[in-house]
C-alpha positions in Angstrom: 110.3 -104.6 147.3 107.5 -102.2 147.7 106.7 -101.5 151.2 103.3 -102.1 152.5 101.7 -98.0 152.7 103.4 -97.4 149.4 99.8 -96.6 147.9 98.8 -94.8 151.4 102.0 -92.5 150.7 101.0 -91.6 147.2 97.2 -90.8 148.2 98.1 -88.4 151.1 100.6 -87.1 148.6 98.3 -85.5 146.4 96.1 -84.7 149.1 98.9 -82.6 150.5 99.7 -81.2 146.6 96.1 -80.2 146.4 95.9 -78.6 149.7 99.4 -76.4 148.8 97.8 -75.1 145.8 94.6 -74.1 147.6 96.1 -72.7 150.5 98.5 -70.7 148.8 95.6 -68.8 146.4 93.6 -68.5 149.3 96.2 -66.4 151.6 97.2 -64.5 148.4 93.0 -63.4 147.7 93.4 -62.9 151.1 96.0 -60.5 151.2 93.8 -58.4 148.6 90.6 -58.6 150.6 92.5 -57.2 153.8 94.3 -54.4 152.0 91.2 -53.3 150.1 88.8 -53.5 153.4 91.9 -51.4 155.1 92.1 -48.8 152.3 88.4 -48.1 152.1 87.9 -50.0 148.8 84.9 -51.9 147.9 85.0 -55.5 147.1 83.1 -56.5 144.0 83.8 -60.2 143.6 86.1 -62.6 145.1 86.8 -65.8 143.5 87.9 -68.5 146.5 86.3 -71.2 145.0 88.4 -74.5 144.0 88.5 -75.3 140.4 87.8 -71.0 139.5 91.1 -69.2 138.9 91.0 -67.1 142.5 90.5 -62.8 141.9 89.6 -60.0 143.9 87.7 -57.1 142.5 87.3 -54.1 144.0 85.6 -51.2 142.9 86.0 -48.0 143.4 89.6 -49.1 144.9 91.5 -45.7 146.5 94.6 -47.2 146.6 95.2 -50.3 143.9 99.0 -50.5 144.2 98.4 -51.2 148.1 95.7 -53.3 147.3 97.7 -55.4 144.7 101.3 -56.1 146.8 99.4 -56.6 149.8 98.3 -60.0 148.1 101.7 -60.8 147.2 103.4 -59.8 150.6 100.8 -61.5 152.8 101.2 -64.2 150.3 104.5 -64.3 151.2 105.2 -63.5 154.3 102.1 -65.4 156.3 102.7 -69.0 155.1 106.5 -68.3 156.8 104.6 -67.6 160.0 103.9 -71.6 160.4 107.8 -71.7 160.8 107.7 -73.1 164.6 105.4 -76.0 163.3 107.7 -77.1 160.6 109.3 -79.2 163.6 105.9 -81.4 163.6 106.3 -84.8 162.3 103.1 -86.2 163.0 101.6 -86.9 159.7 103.5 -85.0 157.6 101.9 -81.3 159.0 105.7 -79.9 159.3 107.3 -80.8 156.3 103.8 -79.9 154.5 103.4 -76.3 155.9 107.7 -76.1 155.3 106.7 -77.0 151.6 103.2 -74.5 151.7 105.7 -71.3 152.8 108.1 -72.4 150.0 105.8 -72.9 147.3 103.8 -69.4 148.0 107.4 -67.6 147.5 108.0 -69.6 144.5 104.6 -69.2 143.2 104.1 -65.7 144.1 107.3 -64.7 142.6 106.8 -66.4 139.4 103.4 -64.6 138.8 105.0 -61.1 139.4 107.8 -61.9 137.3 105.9 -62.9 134.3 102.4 -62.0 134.9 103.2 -58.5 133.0 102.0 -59.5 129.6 98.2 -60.1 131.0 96.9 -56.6 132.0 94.7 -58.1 134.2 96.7 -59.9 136.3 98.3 -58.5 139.3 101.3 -57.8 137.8 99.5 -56.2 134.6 97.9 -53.6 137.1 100.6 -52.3 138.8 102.4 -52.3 135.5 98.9 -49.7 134.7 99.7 -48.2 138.1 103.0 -46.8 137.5 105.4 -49.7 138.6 108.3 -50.6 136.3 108.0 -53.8 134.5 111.9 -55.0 134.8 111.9 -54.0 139.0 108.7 -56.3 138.9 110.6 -58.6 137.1 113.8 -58.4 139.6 111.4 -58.4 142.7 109.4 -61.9 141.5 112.4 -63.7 140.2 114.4 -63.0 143.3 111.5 -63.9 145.6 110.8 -67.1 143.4 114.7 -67.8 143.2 113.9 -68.2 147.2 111.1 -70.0 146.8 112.3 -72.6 144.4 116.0 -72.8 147.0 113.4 -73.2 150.2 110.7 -75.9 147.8 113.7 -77.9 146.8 114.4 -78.4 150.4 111.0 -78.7 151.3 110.1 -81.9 149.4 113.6 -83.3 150.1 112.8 -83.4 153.7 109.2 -84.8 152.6 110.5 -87.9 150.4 113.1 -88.6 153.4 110.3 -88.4 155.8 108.3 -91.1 154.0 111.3 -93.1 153.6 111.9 -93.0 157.0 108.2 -93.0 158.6 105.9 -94.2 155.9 102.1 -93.0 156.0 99.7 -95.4 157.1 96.2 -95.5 155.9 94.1 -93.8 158.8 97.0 -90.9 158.0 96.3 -90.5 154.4 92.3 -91.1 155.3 93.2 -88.0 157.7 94.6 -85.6 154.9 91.7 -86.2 152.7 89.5 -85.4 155.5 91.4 -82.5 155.7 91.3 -81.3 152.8 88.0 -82.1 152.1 87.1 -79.6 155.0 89.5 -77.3 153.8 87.6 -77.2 150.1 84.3 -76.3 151.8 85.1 -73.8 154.1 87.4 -72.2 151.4 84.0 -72.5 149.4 82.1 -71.1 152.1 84.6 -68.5 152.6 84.1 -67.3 149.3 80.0 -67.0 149.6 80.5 -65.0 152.8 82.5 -62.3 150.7 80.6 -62.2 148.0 77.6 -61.5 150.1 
């Protein structure tokens, strides 16, 4: 028998999805942005925008190997910061920021594992900046080993919470909301560092 917020659970379900994927490029540009400001680099371009694949150009860039792991470790390490709010259950914000921290290690780790054969990507510069490939390689898949361990958990915990407590229509009205807000002031974001 389906139950009645069935379709409500599915909707805020891909609001959530959507909102994971944008959240976790944003802290990662993020990362760069800080680093490069911090190091006396100059930003050229940054690409925030949903629907662009996310970058950071900076040019002249003193220190690029800072500049590049600083995206991956803020990447990392901030979305593990929500940690005290994973307890939340009100609609779904714990076990969605549990599943944000998870997927930004498993995402994150993944591109420095196999983002070597691009030399344009993150990885692909600090391959250019001296880093060797395999300990790139090693660092990623550990950290997206982690990540894949903490995601597994992560959406566990989410499938038992709808079970449990299914979302109701004024919750998954509040997600897209949410992430509606979220896509413009990510898009604003953007146009305030390109500027």
């Amino acid at each position: 028998m389906r139950r009645p917020h069935h379709l409500a659970d599915g909707i805020a379900f891909v609001a959530v999805a959507i909102w994971i994927w944008l959240a976790m490029m944003l802290v990662h540009e993020l990362g760069h942005v800080i680093a490069a400001h911090a190091t006396g680099g100059v930003i050229t371009s940054v690409e925030l925008r949903p629907g662009y694949l996310s970058h950071t150009l900076v040019n002249p860039n003193p220190q690029p190997a800072t500049v590049i792991w600083d995206g991956f470790l803020v990447g990392w390490l901030a979305p593990q910061l929500t940690a005290p709010a994973w307890r939340i259950d009100a609609g779904l914000i714990g076990t969605t920021l549990r599943a944000w921290a998870a997927f930004c290690l498993l995402a994150g780790g993944c591109y420095l594992a196999v983002g070597g054969g691009e030399r344009l990507t993150d990885t692909g510069q600090l391959i250019a900046n001296g880093w060797p490939h395999w300990l790139l390689i090693v660092i990623g898949g550990g950290v997206a080993t982690l990540g894949y361990a903490r995601s597994r958990t992560a959406w566990i915990a989410i499938a038992r919470r709808l079970e449990s407590k299914p979302i109701n229509w004024r919750i998954a009205t509040a997600w897209w909301s949410w992430l509606t807000t979220w896509i413009v002031g990510q898009s604003l974001t953007h146009y305030a560092l390109e500027t």
